[in-house]
C-alpha positions in Angstrom: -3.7 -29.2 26.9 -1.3 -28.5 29.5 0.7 -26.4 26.7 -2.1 -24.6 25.4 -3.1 -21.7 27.7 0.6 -20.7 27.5 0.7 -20.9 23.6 -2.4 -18.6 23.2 -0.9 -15.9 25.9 2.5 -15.7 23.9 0.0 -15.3 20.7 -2.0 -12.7 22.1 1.2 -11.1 23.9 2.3 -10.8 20.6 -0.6 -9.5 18.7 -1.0 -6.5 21.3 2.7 -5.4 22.4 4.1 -5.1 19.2 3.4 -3.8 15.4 4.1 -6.8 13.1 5.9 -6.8 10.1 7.6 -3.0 10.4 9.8 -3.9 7.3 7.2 -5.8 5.5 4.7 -2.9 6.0 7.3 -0.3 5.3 8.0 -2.1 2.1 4.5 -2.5 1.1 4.0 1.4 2.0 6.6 2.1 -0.7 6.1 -0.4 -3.3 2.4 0.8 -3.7 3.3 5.2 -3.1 6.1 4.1 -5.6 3.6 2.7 -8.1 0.6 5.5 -7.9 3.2 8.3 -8.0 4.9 6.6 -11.0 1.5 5.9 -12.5 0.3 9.6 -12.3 2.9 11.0 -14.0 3.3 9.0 -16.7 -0.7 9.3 -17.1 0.0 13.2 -17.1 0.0 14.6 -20.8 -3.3 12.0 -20.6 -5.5 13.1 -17.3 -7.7 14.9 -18.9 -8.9 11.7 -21.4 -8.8 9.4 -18.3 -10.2 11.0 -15.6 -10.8 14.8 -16.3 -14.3 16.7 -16.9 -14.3 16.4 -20.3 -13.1 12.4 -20.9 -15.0 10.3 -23.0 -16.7 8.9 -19.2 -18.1 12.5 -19.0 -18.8 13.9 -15.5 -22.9 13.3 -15.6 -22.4 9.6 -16.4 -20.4 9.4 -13.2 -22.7 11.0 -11.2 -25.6 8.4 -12.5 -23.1 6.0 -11.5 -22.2 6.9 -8.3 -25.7 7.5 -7.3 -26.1 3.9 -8.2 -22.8 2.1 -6.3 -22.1 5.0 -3.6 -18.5 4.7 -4.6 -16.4 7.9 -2.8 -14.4 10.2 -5.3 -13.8 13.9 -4.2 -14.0 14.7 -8.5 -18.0 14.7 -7.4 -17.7 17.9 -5.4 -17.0 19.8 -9.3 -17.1 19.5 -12.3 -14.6 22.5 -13.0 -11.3 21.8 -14.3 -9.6 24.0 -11.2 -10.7 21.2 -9.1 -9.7 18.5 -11.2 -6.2 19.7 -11.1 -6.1 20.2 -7.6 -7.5 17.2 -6.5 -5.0 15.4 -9.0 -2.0 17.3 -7.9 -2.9 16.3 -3.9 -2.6 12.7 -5.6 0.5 13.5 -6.9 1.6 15.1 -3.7 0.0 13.1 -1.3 2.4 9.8 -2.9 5.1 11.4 -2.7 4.9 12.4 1.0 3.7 8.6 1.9 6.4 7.4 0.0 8.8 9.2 2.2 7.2 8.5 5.2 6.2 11.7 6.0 3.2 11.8 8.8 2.1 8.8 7.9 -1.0 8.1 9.2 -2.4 11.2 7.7 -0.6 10.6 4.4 -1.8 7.5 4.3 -5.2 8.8 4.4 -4.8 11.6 1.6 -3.1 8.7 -0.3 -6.2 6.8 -0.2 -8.3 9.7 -0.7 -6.6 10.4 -3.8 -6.6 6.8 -5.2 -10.4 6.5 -4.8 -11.3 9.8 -6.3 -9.7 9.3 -9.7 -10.3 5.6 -9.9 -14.0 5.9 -9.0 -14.0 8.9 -11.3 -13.5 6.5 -14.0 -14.2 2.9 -13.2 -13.6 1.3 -16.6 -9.6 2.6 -17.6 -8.8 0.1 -14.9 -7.1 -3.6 -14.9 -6.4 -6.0 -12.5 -3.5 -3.7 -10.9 -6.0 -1.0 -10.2 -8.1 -3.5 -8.6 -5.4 -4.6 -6.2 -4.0 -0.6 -5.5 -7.6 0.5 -4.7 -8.1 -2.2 -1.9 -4.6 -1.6 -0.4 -4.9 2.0 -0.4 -7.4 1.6 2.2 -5.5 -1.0 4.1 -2.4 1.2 4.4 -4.8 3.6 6.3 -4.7 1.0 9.3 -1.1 -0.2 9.7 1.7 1.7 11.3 3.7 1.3 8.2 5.6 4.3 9.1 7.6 2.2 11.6 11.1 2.1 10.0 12.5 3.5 6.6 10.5 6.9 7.0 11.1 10.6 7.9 8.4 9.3 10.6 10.9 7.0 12.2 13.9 9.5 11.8 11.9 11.8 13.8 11.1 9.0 16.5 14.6 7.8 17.3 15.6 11.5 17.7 13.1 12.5 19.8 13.9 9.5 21.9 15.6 11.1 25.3 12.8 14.1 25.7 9.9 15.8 24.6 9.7 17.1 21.3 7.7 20.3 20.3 5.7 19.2 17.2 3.9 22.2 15.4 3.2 21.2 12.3 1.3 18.0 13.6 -1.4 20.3 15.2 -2.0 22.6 12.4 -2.0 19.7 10.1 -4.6 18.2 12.3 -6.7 21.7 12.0 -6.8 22.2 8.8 -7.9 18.9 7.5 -10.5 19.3 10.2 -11.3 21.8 9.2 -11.8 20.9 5.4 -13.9 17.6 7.2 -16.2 19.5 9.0 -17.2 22.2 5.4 -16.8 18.9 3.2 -19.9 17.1 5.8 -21.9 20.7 6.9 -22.1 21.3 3.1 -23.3 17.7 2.4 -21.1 16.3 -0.3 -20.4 13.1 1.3 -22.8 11.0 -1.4 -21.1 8.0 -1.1 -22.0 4.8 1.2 -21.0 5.5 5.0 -17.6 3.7 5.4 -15.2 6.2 3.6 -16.5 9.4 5.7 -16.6 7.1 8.8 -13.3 6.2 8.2 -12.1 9.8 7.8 -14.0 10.9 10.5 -12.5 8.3 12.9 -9.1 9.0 11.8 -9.2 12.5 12.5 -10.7 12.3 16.3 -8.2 9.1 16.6 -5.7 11.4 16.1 -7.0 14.0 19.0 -7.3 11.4 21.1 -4.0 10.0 20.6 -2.5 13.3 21.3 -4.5 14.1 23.9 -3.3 11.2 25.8 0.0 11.8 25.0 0.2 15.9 26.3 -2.4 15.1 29.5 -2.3 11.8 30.9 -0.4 11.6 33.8 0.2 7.9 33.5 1.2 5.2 31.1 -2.0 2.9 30.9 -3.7 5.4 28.8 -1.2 5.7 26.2 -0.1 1.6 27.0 -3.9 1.3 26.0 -4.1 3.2 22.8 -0.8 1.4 21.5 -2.2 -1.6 22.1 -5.4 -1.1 19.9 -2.9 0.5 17.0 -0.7 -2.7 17.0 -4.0 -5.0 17.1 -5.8 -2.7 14.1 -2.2 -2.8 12.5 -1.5 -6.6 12.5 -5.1 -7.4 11.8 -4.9 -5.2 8.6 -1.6 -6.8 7.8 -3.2 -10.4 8.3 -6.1 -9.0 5.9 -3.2 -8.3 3.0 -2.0 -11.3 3.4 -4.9 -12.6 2.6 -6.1 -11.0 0.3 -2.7 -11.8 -1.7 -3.2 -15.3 -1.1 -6.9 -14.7 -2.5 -6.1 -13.4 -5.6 -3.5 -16.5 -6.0 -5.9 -19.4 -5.5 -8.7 -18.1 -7.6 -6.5 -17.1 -10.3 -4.7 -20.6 -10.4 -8.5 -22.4 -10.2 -9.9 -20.7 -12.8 -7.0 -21.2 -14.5 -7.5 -25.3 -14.1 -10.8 -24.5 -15.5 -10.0 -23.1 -18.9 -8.8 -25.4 -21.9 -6.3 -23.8 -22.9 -4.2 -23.9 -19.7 -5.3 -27.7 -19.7 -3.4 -28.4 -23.1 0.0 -26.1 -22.0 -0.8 -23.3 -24.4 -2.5 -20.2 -23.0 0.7 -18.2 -22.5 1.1 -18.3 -26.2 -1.8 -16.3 -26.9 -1.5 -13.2 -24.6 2.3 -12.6 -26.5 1.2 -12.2 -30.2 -2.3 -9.9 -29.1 -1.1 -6.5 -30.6 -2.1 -4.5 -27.3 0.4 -6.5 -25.1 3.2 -7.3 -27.4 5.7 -3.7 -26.4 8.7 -5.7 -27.7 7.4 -8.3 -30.4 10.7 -9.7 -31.2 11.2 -11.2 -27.7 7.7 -12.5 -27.6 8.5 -14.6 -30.5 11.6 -15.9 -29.2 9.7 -17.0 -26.2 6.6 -18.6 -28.3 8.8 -19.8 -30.9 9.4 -23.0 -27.9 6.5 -25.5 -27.6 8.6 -26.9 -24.4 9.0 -23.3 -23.0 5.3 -22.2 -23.7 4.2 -25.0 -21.9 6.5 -25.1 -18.9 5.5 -21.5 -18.4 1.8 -22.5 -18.7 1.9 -25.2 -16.6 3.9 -23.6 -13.8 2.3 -20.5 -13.5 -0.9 -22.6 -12.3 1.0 -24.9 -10.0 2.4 -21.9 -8.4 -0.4 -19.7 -8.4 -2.8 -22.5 -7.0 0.3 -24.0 -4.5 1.3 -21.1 -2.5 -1.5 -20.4 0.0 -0.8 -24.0 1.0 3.2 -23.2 1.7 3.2 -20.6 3.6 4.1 -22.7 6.8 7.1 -23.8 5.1 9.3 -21.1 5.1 11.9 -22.6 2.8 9.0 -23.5 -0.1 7.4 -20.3 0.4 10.1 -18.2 -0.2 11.1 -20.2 -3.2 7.5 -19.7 -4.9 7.6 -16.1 -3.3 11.0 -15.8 -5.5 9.2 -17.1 -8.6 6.0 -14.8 -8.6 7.8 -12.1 -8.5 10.1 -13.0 -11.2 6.5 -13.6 -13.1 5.5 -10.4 -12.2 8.5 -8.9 -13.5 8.6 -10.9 -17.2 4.8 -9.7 -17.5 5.7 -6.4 -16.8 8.1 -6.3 -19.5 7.0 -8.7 -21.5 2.8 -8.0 -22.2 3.3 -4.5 -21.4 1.7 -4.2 -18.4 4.3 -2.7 -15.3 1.8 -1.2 -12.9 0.1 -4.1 -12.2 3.4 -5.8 -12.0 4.6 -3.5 -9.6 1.6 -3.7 -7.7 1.3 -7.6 -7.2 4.9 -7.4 -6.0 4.3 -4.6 -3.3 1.5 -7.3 -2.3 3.8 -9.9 -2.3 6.3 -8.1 -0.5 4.0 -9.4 3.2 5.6 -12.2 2.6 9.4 -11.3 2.4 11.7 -12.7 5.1 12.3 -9.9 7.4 16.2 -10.6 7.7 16.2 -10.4 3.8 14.9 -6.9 4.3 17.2 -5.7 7.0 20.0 -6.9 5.2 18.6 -5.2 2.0 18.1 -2.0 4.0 21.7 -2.0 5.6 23.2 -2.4 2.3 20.7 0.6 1.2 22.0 2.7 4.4 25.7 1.5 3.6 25.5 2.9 -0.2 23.6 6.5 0.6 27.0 6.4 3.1 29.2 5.9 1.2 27.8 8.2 -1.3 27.4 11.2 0.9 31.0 10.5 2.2 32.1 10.8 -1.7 30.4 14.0 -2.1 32.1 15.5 1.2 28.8 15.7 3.2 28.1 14.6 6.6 26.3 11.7 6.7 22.2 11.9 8.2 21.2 9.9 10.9 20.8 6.4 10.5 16.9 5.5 10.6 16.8 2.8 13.8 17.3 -0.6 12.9 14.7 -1.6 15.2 11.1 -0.7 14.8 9.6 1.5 17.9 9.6 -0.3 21.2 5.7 -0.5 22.8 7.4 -0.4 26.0 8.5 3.2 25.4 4.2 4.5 24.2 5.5 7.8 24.7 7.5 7.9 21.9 5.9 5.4 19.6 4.8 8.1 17.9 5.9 11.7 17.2 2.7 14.0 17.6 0.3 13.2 15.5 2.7 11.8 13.0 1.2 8.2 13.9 
């Protein structure tokens, strides 16, 4: 025991001075703005039919819906088409700018905003992707996944040295406020409490923050407030990781529990159905093994149901890590199905080793320099290799760019 109350004071020294995971989170920031944004504009000669006024899931049936499940979606507020497009196009805007890393905390926000709106809009043009993009679209809204590999951080490490004046913070800051405060006065929150709470407690987090940060004369306020962002961050990044892990071990157990991925053959099936066979040909050439069909079968279950259990053995975990994402990847290309494959590896991507990432991001950083030096351009600034230190609070965060 002698060992023990040292142990849990490094643990919870750990959990409160730092943001866990900056690369991991940064990763999983992209991987799922990446896969919306892509999404959405591939799905955009076909809005209308999915989620517009006048799809086949017509606008009243929605509203009976919602009124039932108190599901959030901003397409409630109209049923004009002006307003579908608009709340679309913010979708379409609002990935883009998370993507980038743009004022992240309130991207993240519109980001989720947007995701629930259309999905909820229509709740059966879903699959199992959707499933997994709507739940981490309002995780995102809790980490500081703006940490490294953003505009976010770019501004951070150069306003390291001094005070930075930050306009656009405020007036961003006003007018979604502003928006709030007509969206509540005019009553069209109609869905369960949690979104509008959530919105709501963004927004005056964000006064606070800055508050702190133009009018506190000392540190321990703004020591304070970074310490409840890292421990809402790292919780919310614990809650991904388990939520991946989740959707592993049921998968692989009701896997055990159907016959056909007893006897070896259930991956043949899925590859001659018409409405995930995009490249027929290779499907048969994969089928046309008995051996192969039933390795595949077999050791997508022992994967799937194994890796919650090897996650405390780096070296096993990263192999199986390796393997579901090379999974993820053949389903995408081989049943036709990309978004959820790009989604369950932007999950996955919690688990990536962070040196893997650094090294993948200094080779990234190497090759835009090399680039711009070929083209004759000077060569931005380097994002910092290191995430923000929380013993610097005052510049943890630009504005209210948190």
């Amino acid at each position: 025991m002698s060992g023990f109350a040292p142990s849990v004071s490094r643990g919870i020294a750990r959990v409160t001075e730092s943001a866990l995971g900056p690369y991991q989170s940064a990763v999983i920031r992209i991987g799922f703005a990446a896969t919306w944004l892509v999404f959405l504009l591939r799905e955009l000669p076909h809005r209308q039919e999915l989620y517009g006024p006048d799809g086949p899931w017509s606008w009243d049936l929605a509203r009976r819906l919602i009124a039932d499940n108190g599901a959030f979606t901003a397409l409630m507020w109209s049923d004009g088409q002006f307003w579908f497009e608009t709340v679309y196009a913010l979708a379409v805007l609002a990935s883009v700018l998370l993507l980038l890393g743009w004022r992240t905390r309130t991207t993240s926000v519109l980001f989720m905003v947007g995701v629930l709106s259309l999905q909820n809009r229509s709740v059966f043009m879903g699959d199992g992707g959707d499933n997994v993009l709507h739940l981490m679209s309002i995780y995102l809204v809790f980490t500081r996944c703006g940490q490294v590999w953003s505009l976010d951080a770019r501004r951070a490490a150069r306003a390291r040295g001094g005070r930075i004046s930050d306009l656009v913070g405020p007036v961003l800051w006003v007018v979604l406020g502003a928006v709030l405060v007509a969206v509540t006065v005019a009553g069209r929150f109609d869905s369960d409490w949690f979104v509008p709470a959530l919105l709501w407690g963004v927004w005056l987090g964000q006064a606070l923050w800055w508050a702190v940060g133009r009018y506190a004369k000392s540190y321990e306020p703004r020591v304070l407030l970074d310490v409840v962002a890292n421990v809402i961050h790292n919780g919310a990044l614990f809650v991904v990781a388990a939520e991946a892990c989740l959707i592993y071990a049921t998968a692989g157990w009701y896997k055990i529990q159907g016959s056909r991925w007893q006897d070896g053959t259930a991956v043949y099936y899925p590859l001659h159905l018409d409405y995930f066979s995009p490249w027929p040909g290779l499907a048969d050439v994969l089928s046309s093994s008995g051996t192969m069909v039933m390795l595949v079968t077999y050791g997508t279950v022992i994967v799937q149901v194994a890796f919650p259990f090897t996650l405390f053995n780096r070296r096993v975990k990263n192999v199986l890590l390796a393997l579901m994402m090379t999974e993820h990847a053949a389903i995408a290309v081989l049943l036709g199905l990309p978004f959820f494959s790009l989604a369950m590896i932007a999950t996955d991507a919690v688990f990536l080793p962070t040196s893997f990432l650094r090294r993948l991001g200094g080779r990234a950083a190497r090759a835009r320099a090399r680039w711009f030096a070929r083209g004759g351009r000077a060569v931005p600034d380097e994002d910092p290799e290191e995430p923000r230190s929380p013993e610097n609070p005052e510049h943890s965060h630009v504005g209210f760019s948190a």
